[in-house]
Steps between C-alpha positions, in 0.01 A plus 500: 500500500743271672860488351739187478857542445629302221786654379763819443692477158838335618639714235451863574700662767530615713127514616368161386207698253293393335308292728232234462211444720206265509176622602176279658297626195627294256779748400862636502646868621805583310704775644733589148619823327238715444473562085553821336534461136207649385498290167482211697163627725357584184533202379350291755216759531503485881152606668486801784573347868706211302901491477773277457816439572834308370643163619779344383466136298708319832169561669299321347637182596279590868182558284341141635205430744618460857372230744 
């Protein structure tokens, strides 16, 4: 998988994460805060070799096809 910048959250300091990439597959990488609350992962029922992580709602703005 090839990775394409797009983005660090201009908010967070003072190491720029999360970060937002754009793969040649069709898809994005998002580097975010791992989640812990175990209510929330038993609520999305997330599958074995399957995670996810937080963002924060200023990066979603980047969420758009690139060129």
């Amino acid at each position: 998988m090839k990775l394409e910048f797009i983005a660090k959250d201009p908010g967070s300091e003072p190491s720029g994460s999360p970060t937002l990439y754009r793969t040649d597959r069709g898809s994005w990488a998002v580097q975010g805060w791992v989640v812990t609350d175990p209510d929330a992962l038993t609520a999305m029922g997330i599958p074995e070799g399957e995670s996810c992580v937080e963002i924060p709602d200023r990066l979603v703005p980047f969420f758009q096809s690139q060129p």
